[in-house]
C-alpha positions in Angstrom: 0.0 0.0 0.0 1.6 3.4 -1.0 0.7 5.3 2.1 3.4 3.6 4.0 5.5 2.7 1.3 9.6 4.0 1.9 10.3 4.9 -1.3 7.2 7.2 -2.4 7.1 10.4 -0.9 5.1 12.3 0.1 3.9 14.3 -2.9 3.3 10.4 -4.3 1.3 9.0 -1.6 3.2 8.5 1.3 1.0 9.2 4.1 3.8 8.5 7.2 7.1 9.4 8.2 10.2 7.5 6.5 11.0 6.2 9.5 7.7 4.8 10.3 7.4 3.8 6.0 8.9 0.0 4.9 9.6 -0.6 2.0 7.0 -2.0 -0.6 4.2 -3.5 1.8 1.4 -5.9 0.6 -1.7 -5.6 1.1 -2.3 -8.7 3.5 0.6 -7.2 5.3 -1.1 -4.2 6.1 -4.8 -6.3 6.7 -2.6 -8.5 9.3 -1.4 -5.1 11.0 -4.9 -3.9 10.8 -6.5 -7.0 12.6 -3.5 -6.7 15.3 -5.2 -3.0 16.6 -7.7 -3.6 18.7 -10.8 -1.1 18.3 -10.3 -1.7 14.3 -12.8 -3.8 12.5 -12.4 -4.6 8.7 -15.4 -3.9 6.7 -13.7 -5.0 2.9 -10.8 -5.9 1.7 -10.0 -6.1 -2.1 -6.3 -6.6 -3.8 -7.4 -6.0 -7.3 -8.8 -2.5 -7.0 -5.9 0.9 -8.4 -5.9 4.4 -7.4 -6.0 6.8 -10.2 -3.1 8.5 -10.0 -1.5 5.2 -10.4 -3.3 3.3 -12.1 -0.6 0.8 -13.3 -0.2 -0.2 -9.6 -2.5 -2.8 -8.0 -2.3 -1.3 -4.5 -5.7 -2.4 -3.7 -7.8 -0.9 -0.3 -8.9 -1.8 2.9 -12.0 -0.4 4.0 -12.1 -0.1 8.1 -14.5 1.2 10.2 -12.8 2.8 13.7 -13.1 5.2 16.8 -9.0 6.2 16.4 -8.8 9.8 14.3 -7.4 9.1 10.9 -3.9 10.5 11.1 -3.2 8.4 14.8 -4.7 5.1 13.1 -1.8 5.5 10.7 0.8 5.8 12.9 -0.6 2.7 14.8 -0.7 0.8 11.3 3.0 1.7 10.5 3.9 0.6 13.7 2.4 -2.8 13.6 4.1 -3.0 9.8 7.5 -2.3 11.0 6.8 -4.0 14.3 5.6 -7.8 11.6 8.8 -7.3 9.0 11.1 -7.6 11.9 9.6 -10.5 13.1 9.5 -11.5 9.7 13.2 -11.0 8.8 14.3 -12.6 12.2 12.5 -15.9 11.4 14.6 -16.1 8.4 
């Protein structure tokens, strides 16, 4: 998903802080860092969907409903991402 992608910027989509941002995260990445906050609840999920702006990228949405404002329920999400691809990289 661009909004926490590293290597966009802002101007492109990047909706976090570099050091918050990893690079390139899927989509069932960010669903799995989603269903870790508690408070969050899923409404859709669909991998096939593009933004505009770029439309030769399948980046695909989430839909969520949740009580946390916008900008903090980012932050949380970017956390949980960096928090699963160091788990990630010590398993291997």
């Amino acid at each position: 998903d661009s909004d926490f992608d590293l290597k966009r910027t802002r101007k492109r989509g990047r909706r976090v802080p570099k050091g918050l941002a990893i690079d390139a995260p899927s989509i069932e990445e960010v669903k799995q860092a989603i269903e870790s906050i508690s408070g969050v609840e899923i409404l859709e999920v669909d991998s096939e969907k593009r933004y505009p702006a770029s439309w030769w990228d399948r980046s695909g949405y989430i839909k969520i409903k949740s009580k946390l404002p916008k900008s903090k329920l980012l932050y949380e999400i970017a956390n949980k991402l960096k928090e699963l691809r160091s788990l990630k990289t010590r398993r291997k």
